[in-house]
C-alpha positions in Angstrom: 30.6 15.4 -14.9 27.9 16.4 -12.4 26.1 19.7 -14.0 24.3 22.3 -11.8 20.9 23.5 -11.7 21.5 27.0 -13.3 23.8 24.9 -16.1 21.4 22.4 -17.1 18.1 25.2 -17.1 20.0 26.5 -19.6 21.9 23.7 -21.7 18.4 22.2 -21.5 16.4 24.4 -23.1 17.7 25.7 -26.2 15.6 28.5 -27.8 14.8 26.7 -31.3 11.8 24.4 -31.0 13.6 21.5 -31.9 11.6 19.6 -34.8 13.1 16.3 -34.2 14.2 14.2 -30.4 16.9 15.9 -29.0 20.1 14.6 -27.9 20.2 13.5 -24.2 21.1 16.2 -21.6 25.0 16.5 -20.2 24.0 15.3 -16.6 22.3 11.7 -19.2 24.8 11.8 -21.6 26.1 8.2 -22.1 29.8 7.6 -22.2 30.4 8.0 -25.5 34.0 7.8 -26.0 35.0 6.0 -22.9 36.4 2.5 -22.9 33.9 0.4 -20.7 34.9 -0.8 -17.8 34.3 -4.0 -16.0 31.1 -5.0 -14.5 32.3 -4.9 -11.1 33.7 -1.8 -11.2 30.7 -0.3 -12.5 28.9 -1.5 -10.2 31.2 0.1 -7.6 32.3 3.4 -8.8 29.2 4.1 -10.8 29.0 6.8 -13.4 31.6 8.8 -14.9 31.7 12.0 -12.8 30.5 10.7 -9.7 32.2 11.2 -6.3 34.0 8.3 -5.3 31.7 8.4 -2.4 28.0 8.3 -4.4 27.9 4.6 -5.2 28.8 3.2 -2.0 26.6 5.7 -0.5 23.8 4.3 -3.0 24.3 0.2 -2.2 24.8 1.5 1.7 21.8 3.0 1.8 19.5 -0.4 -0.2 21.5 -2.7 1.9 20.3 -0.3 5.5 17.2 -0.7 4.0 17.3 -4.3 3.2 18.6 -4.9 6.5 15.7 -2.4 8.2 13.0 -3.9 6.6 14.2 -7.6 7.0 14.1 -7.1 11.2 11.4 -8.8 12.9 10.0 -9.5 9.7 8.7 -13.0 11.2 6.8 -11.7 13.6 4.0 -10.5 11.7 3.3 -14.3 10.7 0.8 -14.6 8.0 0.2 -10.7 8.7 -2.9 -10.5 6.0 -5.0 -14.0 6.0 -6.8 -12.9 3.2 -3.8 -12.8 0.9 -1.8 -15.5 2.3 -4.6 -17.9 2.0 -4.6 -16.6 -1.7 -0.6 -16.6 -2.2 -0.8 -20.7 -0.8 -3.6 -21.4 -3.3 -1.7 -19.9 -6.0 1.4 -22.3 -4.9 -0.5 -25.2 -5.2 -2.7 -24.1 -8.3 -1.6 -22.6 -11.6 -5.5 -21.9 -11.7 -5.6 -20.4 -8.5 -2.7 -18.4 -8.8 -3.9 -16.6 -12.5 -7.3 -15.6 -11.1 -6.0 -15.3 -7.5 -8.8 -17.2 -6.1 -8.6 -17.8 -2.2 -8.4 -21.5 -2.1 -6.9 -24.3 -4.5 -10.4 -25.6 -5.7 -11.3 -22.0 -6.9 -14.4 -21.4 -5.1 -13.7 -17.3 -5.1 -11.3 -14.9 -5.4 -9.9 -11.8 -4.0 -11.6 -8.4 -4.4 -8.5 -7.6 -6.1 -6.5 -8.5 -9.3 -4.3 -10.9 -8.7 -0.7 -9.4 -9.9 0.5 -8.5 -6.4 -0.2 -11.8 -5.1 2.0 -13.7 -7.6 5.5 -12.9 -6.7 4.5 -14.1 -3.5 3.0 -17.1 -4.4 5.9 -18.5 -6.6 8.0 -17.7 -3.6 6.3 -19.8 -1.9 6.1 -22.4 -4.4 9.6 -22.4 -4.6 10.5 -22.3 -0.6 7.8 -23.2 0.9 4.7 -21.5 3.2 6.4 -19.2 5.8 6.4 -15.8 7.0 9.2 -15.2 5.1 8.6 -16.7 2.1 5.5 -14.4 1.2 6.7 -10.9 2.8 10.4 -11.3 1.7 8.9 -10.8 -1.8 7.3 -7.3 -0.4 10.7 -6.1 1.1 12.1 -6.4 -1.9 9.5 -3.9 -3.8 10.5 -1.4 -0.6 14.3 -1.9 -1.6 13.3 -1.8 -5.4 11.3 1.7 -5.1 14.3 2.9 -2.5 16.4 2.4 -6.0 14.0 3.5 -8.4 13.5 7.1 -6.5 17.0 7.4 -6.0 18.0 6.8 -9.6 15.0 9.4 -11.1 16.4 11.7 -8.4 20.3 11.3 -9.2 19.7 11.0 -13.0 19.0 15.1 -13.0 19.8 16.1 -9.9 23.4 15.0 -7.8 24.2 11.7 -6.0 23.2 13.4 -2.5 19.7 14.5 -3.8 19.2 11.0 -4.6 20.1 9.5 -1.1 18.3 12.1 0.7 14.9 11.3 -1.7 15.8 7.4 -0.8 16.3 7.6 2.8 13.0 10.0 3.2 11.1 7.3 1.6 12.6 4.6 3.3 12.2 5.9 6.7 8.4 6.8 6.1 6.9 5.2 8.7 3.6 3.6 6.3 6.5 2.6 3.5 8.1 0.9 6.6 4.7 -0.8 7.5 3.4 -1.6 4.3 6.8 -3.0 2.4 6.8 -5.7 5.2 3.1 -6.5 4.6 1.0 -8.6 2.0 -1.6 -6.1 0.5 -1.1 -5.1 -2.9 -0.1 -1.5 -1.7 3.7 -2.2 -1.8 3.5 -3.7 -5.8 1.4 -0.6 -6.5 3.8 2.3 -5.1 6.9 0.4 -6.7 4.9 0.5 -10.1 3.8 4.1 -9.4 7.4 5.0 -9.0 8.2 3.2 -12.0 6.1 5.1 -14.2 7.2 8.4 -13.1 10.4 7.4 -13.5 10.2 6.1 -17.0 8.5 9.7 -17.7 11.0 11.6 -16.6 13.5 9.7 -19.2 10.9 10.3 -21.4 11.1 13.9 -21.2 14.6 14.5 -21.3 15.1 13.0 -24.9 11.7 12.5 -26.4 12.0 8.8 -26.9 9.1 6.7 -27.3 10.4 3.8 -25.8 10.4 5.7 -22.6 6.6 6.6 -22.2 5.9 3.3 -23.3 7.7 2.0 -21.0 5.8 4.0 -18.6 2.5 2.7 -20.0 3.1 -0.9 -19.3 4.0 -0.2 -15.7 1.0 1.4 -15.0 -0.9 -1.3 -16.7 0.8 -3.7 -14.5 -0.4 -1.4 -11.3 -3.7 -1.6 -12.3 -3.6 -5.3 -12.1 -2.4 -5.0 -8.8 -5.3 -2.7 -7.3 -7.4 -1.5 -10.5 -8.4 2.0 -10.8 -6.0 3.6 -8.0 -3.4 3.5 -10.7 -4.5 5.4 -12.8 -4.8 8.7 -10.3 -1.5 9.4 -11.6 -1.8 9.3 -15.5 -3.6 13.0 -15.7 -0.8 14.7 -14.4 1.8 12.6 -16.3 0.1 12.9 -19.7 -0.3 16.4 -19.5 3.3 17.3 -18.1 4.6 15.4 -21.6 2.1 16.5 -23.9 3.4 20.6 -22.7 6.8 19.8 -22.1 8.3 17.0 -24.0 10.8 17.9 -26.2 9.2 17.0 -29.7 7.1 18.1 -31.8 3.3 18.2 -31.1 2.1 15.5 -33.1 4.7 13.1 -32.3 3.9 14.0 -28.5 0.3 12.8 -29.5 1.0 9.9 -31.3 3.3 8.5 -28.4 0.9 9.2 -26.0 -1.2 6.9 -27.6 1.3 4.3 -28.0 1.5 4.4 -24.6 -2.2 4.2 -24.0 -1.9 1.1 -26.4 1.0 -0.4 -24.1 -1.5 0.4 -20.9 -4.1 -1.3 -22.2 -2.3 -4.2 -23.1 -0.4 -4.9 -20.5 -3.3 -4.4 -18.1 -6.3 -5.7 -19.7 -5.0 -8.9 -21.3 -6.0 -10.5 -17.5 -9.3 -8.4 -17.6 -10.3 -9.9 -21.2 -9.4 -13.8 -20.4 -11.2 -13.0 -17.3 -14.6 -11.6 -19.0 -14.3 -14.5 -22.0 -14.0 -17.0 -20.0 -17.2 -19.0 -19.1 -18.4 -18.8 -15.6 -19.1 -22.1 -14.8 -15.8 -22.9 -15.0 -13.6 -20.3 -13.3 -14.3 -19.1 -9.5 -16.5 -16.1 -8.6 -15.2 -12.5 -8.9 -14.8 -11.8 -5.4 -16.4 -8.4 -4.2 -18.4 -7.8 -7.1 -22.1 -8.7 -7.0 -22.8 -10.5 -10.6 -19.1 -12.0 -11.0 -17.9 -9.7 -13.2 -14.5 -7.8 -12.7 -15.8 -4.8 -14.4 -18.7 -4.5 -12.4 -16.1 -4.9 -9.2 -13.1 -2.7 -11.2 -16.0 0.6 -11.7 -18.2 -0.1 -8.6 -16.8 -1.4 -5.3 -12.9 -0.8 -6.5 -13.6 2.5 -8.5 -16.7 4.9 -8.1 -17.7 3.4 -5.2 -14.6 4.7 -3.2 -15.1 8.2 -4.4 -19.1 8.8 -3.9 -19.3 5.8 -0.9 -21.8 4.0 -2.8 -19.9 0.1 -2.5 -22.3 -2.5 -2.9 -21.5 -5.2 -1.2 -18.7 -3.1 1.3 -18.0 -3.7 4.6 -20.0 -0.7 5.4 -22.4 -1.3 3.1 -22.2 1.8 0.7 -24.2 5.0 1.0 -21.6 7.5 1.7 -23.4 10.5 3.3 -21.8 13.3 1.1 -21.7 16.8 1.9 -18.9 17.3 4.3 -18.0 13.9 5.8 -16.8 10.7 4.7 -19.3 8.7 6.9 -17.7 5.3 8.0 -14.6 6.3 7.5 -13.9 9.3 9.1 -14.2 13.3 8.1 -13.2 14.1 4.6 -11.6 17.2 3.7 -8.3 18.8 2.6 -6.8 18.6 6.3 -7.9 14.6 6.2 -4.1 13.3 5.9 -2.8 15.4 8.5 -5.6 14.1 11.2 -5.1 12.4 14.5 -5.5 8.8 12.5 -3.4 9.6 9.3 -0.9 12.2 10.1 1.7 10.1 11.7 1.7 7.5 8.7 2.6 9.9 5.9 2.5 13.2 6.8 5.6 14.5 8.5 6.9 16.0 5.1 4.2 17.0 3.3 4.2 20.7 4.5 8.0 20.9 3.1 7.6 18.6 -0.1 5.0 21.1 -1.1 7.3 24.2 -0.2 9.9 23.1 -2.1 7.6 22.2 -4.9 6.5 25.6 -5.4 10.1 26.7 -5.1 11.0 24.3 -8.0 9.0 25.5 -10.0 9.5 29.5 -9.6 13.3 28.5 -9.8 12.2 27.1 -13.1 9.9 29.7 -14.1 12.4 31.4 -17.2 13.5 28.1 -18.1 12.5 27.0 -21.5 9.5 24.5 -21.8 11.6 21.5 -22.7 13.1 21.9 -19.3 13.8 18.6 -17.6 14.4 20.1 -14.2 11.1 21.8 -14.4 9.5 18.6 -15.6 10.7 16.3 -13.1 8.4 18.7 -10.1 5.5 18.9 -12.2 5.7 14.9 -12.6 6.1 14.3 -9.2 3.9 17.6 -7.5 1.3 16.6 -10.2 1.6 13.0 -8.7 1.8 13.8 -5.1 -1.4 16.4 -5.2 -3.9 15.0 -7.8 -3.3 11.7 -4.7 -3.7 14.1 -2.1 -6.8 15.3 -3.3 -8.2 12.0 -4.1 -7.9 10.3 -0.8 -8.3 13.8 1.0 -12.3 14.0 -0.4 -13.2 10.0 -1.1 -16.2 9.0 1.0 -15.9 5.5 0.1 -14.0 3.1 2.3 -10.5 4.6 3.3 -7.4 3.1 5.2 -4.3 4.5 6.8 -2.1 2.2 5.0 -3.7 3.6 1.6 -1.4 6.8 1.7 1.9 4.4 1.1 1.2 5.8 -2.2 2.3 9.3 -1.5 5.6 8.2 -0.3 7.3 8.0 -3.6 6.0 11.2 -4.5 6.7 13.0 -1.3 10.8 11.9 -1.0 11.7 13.0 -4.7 10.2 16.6 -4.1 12.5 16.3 -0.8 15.4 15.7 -2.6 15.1 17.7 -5.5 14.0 21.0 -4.0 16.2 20.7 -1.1 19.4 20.4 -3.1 18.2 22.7 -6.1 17.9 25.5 -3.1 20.9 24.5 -1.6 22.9 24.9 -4.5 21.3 28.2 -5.1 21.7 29.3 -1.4 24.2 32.3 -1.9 20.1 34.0 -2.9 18.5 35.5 0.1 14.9 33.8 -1.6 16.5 30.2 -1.2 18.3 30.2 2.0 15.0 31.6 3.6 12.9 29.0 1.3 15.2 26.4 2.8 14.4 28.0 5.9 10.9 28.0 5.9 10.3 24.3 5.0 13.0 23.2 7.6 10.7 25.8 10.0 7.2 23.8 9.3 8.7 20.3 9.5 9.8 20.8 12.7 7.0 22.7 14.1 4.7 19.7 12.1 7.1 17.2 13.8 6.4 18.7 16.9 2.5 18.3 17.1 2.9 14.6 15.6 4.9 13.5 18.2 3.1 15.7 20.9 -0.2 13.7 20.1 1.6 10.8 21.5 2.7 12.4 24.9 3.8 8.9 26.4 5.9 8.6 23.1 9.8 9.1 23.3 8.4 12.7 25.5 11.8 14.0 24.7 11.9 13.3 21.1 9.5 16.0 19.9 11.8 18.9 22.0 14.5 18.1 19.9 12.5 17.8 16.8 11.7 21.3 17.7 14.3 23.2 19.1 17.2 21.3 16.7 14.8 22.0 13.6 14.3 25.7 14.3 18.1 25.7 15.2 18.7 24.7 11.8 16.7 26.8 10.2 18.1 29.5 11.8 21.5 28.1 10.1 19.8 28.2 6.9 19.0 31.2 6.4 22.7 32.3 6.7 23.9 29.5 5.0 25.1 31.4 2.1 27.4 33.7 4.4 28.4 31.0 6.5 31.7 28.8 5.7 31.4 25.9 4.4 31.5 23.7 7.4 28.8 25.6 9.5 26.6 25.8 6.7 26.8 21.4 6.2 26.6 21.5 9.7 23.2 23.3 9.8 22.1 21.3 7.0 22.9 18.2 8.3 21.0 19.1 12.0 18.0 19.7 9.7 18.4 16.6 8.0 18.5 14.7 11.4 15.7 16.9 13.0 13.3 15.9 10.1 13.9 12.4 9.8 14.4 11.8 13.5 10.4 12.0 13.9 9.3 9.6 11.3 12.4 7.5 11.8 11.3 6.7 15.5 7.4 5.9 14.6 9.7 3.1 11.8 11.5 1.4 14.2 8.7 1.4 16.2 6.6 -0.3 13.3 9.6 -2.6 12.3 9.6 -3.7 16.5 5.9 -5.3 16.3 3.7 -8.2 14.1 1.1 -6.9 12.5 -1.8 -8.7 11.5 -5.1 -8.0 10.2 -6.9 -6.4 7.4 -5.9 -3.0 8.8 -2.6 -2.1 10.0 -1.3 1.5 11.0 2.6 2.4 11.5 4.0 3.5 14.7 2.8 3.8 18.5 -0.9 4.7 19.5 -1.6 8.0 19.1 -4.4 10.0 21.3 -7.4 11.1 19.3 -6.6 8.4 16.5 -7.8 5.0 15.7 -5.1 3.7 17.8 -5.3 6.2 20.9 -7.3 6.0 23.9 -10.7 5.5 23.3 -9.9 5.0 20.0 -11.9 8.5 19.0 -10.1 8.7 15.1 -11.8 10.7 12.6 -15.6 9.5 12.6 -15.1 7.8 16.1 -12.2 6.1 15.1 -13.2 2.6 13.4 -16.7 2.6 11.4 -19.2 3.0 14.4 -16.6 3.9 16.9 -14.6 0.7 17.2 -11.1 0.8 18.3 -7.9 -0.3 16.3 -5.6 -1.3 19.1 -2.3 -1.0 18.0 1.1 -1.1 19.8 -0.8 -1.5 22.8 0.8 -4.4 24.2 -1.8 -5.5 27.2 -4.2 -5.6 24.2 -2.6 -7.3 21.8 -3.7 -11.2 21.3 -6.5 -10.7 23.2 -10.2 -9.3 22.2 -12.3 -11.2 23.7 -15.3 -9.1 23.8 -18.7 -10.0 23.5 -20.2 -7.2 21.3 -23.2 -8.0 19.2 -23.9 -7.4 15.6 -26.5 -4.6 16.0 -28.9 -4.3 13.1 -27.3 -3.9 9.3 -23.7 -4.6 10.2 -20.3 -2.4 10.4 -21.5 0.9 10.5 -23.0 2.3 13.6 -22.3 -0.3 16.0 -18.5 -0.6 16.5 -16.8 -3.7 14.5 -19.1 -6.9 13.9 -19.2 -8.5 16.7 -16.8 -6.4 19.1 -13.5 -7.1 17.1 -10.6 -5.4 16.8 -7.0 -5.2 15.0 -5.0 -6.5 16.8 -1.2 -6.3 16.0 2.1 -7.8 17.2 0.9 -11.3 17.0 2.8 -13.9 15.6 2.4 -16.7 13.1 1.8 -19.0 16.8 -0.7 -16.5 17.7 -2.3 -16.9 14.3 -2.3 -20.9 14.2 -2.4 -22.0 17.8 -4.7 -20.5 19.9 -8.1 -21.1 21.5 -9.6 -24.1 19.9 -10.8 -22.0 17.2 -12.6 -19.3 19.4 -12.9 -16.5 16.9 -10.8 -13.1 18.1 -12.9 -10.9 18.4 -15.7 -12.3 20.0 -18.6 -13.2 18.2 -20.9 -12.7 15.2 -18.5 -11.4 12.5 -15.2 -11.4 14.9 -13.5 -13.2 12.1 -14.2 -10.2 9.7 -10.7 -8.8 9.6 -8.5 -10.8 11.8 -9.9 -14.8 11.0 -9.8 -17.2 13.7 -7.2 -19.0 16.2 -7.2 -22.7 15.4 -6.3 -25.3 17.9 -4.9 -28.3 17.4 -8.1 -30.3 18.0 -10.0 -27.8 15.4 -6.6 -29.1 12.7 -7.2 -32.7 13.3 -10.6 -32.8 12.7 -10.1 -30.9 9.2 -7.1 -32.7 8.3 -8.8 -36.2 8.7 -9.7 -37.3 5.0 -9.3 -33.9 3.8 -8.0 -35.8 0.7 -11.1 -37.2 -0.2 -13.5 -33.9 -0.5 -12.8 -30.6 -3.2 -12.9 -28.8 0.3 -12.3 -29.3 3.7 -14.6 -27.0 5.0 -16.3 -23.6 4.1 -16.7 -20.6 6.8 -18.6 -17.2 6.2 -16.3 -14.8 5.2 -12.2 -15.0 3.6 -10.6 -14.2 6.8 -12.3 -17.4 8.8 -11.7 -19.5 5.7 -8.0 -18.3 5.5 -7.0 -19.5 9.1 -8.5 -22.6 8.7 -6.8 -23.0 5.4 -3.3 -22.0 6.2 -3.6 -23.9 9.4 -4.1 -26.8 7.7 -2.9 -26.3 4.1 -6.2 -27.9 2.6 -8.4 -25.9 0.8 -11.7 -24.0 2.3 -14.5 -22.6 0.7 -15.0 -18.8 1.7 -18.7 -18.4 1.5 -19.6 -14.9 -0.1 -16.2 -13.4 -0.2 -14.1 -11.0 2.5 -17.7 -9.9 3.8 -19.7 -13.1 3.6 -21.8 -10.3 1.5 -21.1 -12.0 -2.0 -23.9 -14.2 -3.5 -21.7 -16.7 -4.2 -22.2 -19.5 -3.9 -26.0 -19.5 -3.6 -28.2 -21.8 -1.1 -29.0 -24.0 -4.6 -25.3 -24.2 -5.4 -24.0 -24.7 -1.6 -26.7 -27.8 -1.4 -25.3 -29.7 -5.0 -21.6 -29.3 -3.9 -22.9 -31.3 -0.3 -24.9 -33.8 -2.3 -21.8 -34.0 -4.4 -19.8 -35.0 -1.5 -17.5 -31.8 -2.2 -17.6 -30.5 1.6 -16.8 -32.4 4.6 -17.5 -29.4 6.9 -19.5 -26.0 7.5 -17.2 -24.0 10.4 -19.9 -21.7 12.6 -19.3 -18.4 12.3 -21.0 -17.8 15.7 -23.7 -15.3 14.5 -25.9 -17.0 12.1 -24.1 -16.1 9.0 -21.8 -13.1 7.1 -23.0 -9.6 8.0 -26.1 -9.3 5.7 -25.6 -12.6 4.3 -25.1 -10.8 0.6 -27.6 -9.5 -2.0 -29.7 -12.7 -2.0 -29.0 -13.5 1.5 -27.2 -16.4 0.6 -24.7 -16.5 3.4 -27.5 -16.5 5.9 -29.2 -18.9 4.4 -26.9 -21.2 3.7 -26.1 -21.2 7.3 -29.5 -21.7 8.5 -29.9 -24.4 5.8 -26.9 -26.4 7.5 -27.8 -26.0 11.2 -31.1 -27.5 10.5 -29.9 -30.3 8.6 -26.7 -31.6 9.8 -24.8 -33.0 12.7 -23.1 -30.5 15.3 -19.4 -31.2 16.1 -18.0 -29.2 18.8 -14.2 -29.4 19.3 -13.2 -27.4 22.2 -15.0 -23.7 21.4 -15.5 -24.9 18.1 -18.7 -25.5 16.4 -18.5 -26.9 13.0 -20.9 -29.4 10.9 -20.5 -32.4 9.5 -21.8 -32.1 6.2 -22.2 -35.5 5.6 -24.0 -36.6 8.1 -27.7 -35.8 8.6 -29.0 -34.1 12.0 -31.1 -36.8 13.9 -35.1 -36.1 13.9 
């Protein structure tokens, strides 16, 4: 049967200290003495003591999220180049696909490891390159955490605490964005759910198997974007080691069991990686001496806390002190900013209400409590995050806080149904109150900073939230009906804002190496003038998005002033340019880079023309690559265009040394490239450490034969220049 919050606080915590694992709670107790019943209709009814409603609610609310997620999904084409030139590799190369290089013939990887890319590379093995074929694998991870924050939810709480946690996430408009995109952000928040998850279980019997569990999951997110995993595991391992029901040392010892399973699971990649030789694996993108520790502890770890990335798109050197240089104002109101806020924000101000009301609901319970536990794991999750990303200098995205999502809908769930349960109390009705008061009222100013946005939705936002609050606060003296009735007008006035910004998202294509949910917003990256926090892009460039007379164009001329991203705007005049589809991506201008020129191929690659495929595609067969291009992004259009590998010369940046002028000059001689694609600027943004990328393009425009199709330059690489 379904036990209360005032029942379990107490059937939880017994006042012995228990001196071996206790026996599992009544709301996790298994069905002992039941006859099991069929698959089918366990599937259906769920577990014994359910309402007949909860598990229909449950598979309702994955298959509206399946069914969300899966709209439009197309029109986002390739959406990252970077990764889908990696993910086709890794389809046509077991090689490729274990060290996620970015083409077949393993010149380089990604700056990442490779564990996100490969359920969308044997998707693609298995049905072909497509749209769908590598983001299908992503919407599934958004369904997948959906479940997993339902069930942690549900498990201690009720079945409607569970589909409120669900739906919140689900209708977070950066979860919409980023579970129908290819960067390694949706693997890492399913993981990250995961883990908390298997904690949680952990804590309410104190078996091993649990936080070992949780171990491997979080060795498995680091492999999917390194270091960020691990923001979580101080707050985890400290909840356990207070409040795990066992005794001390055997809370120690499977700690570091766990720490075992962590390491396992996530560094038996890192040491194949490190042992095996060089010369015959491809260079560690992003790190500057191809090693993945170098890149795992410098650009991927310290860097993005002190700013100091060598070999970053803004070239390291964060400016400490108060600001985050490049990438906008740091500081603890950075996630509710003109840029940010509409991604994640809209229940942070309640999730963190209702954390603190947790916990002083919990505050006589007895340490071992589970209800108790289950805030700390997810608070300690959601705020050590916060603070992270809040005060990093180093290079920071929008899209990054998809991470908070998982954290943010549980604490929803939880505190709103603990005080609802408890609302009879003048302290929780008005508790209730007061988080329905500042999501509204935070609602409001989101939606008001995009005045041309739905101008009507943020009145009622406003005006039903308050309503509701109202409501709340009597909702212990009111009748049953009035009192669902306020609750369920809350409900509605605090999802209605984020809901709108994810149908937006789910409406458009999104393309690019950064991506934002929702419409433009005034005063953020993709507002007018595009004046975000720092002046918008690094140097005051603007992400255009949802701006649809924009959109597939960018034609601008800008120059690459000086040392590169900072200061002057995007390299080259680019910009992000969403809602264009896989034909935008492949068919477009005879190659003309978008974004003008210099480094316009940075984040968005190039349009490649039919002329521009021919050309590559002509004896392709006979040569380890087709062509190589400054920079992953120009590479990757090329190479999905025409599905035969090209060398991306130093890395997502064109600031790797790899290869080197020496080693560009014995894979020609060797007959290895056919063709060197012009970048339009001379070469990558610095070129790299050594300058290779410069030099190697000098190297080849003195030396061999210019081919111009349409806009296209490239150079025939084996055939010498005349005189």
């Amino acid at each position: 049967m379904t036990v209360h919050y005032d029942q379990q606080i107490a059937d939880t915590d017994p006042s012995p200290e228990p001196r071996t694992p206790r026996p599992p709670a009544p709301a996790e107790a298994p069905d002992a003495g039941e006859p099991k019943r069929p698959l089918r209709q366990r599937l259906w009814r769920g577990r014994p003591g359910d309402p007949r409603w909860a598990r229909p609610a449950f598979l309702a609310l994955l298959l509206a999220t399946a069914v969300l997620y899966l709209y439009n999904l197309s029109a986002s084409g390739y959406a990252n180049s970077f990764y889908s030139a990696a993910v086709q590799a890794g389809s046509q190369s077991w090689k490729a696909l274990f060290f996620g290089s970015l083409d077949a013939a393993n010149a380089i990887t990604v700056d990442k490891p490779p564990a996100a890319l490969w359920p969308m590379a044997l998707s693609v093995r298995l049905f072909g390159l497509s749209s769908w074929a590598i983001l299908v694998p992503e919407v599934l991870m958004g369904v997948g955490t959906v479940a997993v924050v339902y069930a942690a939810v549900r498990r201690r709480f009720s079945p409607a605490a569970g589909l409120i946690a669900g739906a919140v996430l689900a209708l977070t408009p950066v979860a919409a964005l980023m579970f129908r995109f290819n960067n390694p952000d949706a693997m890492l928040a399913l993981l990250m759910a995961v883990a908390s998850y298997f904690v949680i279980r952990a804590l309410a019997d104190g078996r091993t198997k649990w936080l070992v569990w949780a171990g491997v999951a979080i060795g498995f997110a680091f492999l999917a974007k390194t270091l960020q995993a691990f923001l979580i595991l101080p707050p985890l391992a400290l909840v356990y080691a207070v409040c795990a029901p066992v005794p001390v040392k055997k809370r120690f010892g499977q700690l570091a069991l766990a720490t075992v399973a962590l390491i396992g699971s996530g560094g038996w990649w890192v040491a194949i990686v490190e042992l095996w030789p060089a010369s015959s694996r491809p260079y560690i993108g992003g790190s500057q001496n191809n090693s993945f520790l170098e890149l795992t502890f410098g650009y991927n770890g310290l860097g993005r806390l002190n700013g100091d990335e060598t070999g970053s798109v803004g070239g390291g050197g964060g400016n400490g002190g108060g600001g985050g240089g490049a990438w906008g104002e740091t500081g603890w109101d950075r996630l509710f900013s003109s840029s940010i806020g509409g991604q994640i924000s809209w229940l942070i101000p309640a999730a963190l209400i209702l954390l603190v009301a947790g916990l002083v609901a919990t505050r006589k319970a007895r340490r071992t409590s589970v209800t108790r536990g289950s805030f700390l794991v997810w608070g300690g999750a959601l705020i050590t995050t916060m603070l992270v990303f809040s005060y990093m200098q180093g290079i920071f995205h929008e899209y990054y806080t998809v991470a908070l999502a998982p954290y943010i809908a549980p604490l929803i769930g939880m505190g709103s149904a603990l005080l609802w349960d408890k609302r009879d109390k003048a302290w929780a009705s008005l508790t209730l109150a007061a988080a329905m008061t500042a999501t509204a009222a935070w609602g409001y100013v989101l939606l008001n900073r995009s005045s041309d946005y739905l101008p009507w939705l943020k009145w009622f936002v406003l005006v039903g939230g308050l309503a509701a609050a109202l409501g709340l606060i009597f909702a212990g003296r009111l009748g049953r009906r009035l009192a669902l009735g306020a609750a369920g007008l809350g409900l509605v006035a605090a999802l209605a804002g984020p809901a709108a910004y994810t149908l937006t998202t789910v409406n458009e294509g999104h393309t690019g190496s950064i991506v934002t949910a929702g419409p433009a917003v005034a005063g953020g990256r993709g507002g007018p003038g595009g004046g975000g926090p720092g002046g918008g892009f690094p140097g005051g460039g603007p992400n255009q998005q949802g701006q649809q007379g924009q959109q597939g164009q960018g034609q601008g001329q800008g120059q690459l002033p000086g040392n590169g991203f900072p200061g002057g705007g995007f390299p080259g005049g680019g910009q992000n340019q969403q809602g264009q589809n896989q034909q935008n991506q492949q068919n477009g201008d005879g190659g003309r880079m978008r974004g003008g020129g210099g480094m316009g191929g940075l984040l968005n690659g190039a349009s490649v023309g039919s002329e521009a495929k021919k050309l590559l595609e002509t004896d392709a067969g006979q040569y380890t690559w087709a062509a190589a291009a400054i920079g992953a992004q120009n590479a990757a259009s090329y190479q999905l265009s025409t599905g035969e590998p090209v060398m991306a010369i130093g890395g997502f940046n064109g600031t790797d040394p790899s290869p080197t002028l020496a080693q560009f000059k014995t894979y020609v001689e060797a007959g290895k490239i056919h063709y060197f694609i012009a970048s339009g600027a001379g070469g990558g943004m610095r070129g790299g450490s050594d300058g290779s990328s410069s030099r190697i393009t000098s190297w080849v425009e003195a030396n061999f034969k210019k081919v111009t199709v349409g806009s296209a330059t490239f150079y025939d690489l084996t055939q010498k220049a005349s005189g």
